[in-house]
C-alpha positions in Angstrom: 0.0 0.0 0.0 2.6 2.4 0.7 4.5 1.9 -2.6 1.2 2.8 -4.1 0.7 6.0 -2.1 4.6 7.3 -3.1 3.5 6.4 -6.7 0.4 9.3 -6.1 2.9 11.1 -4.7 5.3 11.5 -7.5 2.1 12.2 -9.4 1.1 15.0 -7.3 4.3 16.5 -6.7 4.9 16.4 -10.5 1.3 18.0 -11.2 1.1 20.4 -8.1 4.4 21.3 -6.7 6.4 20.2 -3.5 4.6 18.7 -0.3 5.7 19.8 3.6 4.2 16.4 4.6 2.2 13.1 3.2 1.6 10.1 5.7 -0.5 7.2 6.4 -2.3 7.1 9.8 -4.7 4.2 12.0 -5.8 6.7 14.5 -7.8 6.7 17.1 -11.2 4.4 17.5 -10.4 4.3 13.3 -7.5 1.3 14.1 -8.7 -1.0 11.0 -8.9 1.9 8.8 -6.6 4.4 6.8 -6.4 8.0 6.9 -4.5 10.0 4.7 -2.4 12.8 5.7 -1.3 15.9 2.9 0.1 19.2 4.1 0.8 20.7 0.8 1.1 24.7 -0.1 -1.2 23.9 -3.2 -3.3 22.0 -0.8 -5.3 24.2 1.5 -7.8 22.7 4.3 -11.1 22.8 2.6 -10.4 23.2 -0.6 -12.6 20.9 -2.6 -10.9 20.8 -5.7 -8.2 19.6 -4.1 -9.7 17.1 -2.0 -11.4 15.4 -5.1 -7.8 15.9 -7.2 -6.4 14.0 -4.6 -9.7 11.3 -4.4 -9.4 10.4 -7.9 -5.8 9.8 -7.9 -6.0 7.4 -5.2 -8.8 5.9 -6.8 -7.4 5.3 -10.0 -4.3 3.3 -8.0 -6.2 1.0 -5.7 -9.0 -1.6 -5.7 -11.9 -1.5 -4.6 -10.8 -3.6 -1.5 -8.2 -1.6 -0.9 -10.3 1.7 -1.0 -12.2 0.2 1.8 -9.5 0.4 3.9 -9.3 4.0 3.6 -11.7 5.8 6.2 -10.6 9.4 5.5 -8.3 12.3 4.1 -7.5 15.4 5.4 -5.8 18.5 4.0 -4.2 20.4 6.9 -2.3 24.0 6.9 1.2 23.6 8.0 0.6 25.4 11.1 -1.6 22.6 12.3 -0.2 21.0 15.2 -0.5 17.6 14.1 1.7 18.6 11.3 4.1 20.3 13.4 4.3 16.7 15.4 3.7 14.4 12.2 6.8 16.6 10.6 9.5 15.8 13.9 9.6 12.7 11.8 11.8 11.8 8.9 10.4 10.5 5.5 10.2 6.6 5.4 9.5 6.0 9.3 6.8 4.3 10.7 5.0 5.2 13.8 3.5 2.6 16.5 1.6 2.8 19.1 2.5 6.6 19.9 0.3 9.8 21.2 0.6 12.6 18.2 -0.9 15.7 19.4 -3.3 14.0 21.7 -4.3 11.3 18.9 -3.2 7.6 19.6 -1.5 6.7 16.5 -2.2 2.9 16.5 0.2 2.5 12.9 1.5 5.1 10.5 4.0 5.5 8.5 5.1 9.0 6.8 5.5 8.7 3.3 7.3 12.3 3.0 8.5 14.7 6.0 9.7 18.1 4.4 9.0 20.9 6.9 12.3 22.7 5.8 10.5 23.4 2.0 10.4 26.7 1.0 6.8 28.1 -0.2 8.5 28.8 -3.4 9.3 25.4 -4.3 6.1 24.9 -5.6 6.5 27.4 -8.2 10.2 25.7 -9.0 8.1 22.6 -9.2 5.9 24.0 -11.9 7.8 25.4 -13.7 10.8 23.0 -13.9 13.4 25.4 -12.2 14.4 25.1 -8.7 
């Protein structure tokens, strides 16, 4: 599952620009279930475009099975807490059993921690020139 979500993320970062932070997170009473994790400076919390850009690539990389392990995802500022704590973590690390910002964190795993990213990247990104 995780090689699939890095897959998306090449995708988005190649469509959208750099992210701060992407992770994969049973929280909570959600322990069987997924929930995706973006902080992103194209990705603003409630942003709806967004939110369905980032549905539909997930949905065009996993089963239906697999989709059903995926309770929710949530676009977050960077000056979330939870990001601040998700991003004290490198890229490629799991997380077990841990409190993160007052949420149990049963399993996660942080697909990308990048909280040293300039804002401007994502125009580098666009454009090719960083």
């Amino acid at each position: 599952m995780v090689e699939k979500f890095k897959k998306i993320l090449e995708k988005m970062e190649t469509a959208k620009g750099g992210v701060f932070l992407f992770a994969l997170m049973k929280m909570d009473e959600l322990t069987d279930k997924w929930t995706v994790v973006l902080c992103a400076p194209w990705a603003k919390e409630g942003d709806a475009e967004i939110f369905k850009y980032v549905l539909n690539l997930i949905q065009s990389e996993f089963s239906q099975e697999e989709l059903s392990t995926i309770a929710r995802i949530g676009l977050f500022s960077k000056t979330d807490h939870l990001i601040g704590e998700l991003m004290k973590y490198n890229s490629d690390t799991s997380i077990s059993n841990e409190k993160v910002n007052g949420n149990q964190v049963h399993y996660g795993y942080i697909i990308k921690s990048n909280p040293s990213m300039k804002e401007n990247f994502v125009e580098g990104a666009k454009t090719g020139n960083f």
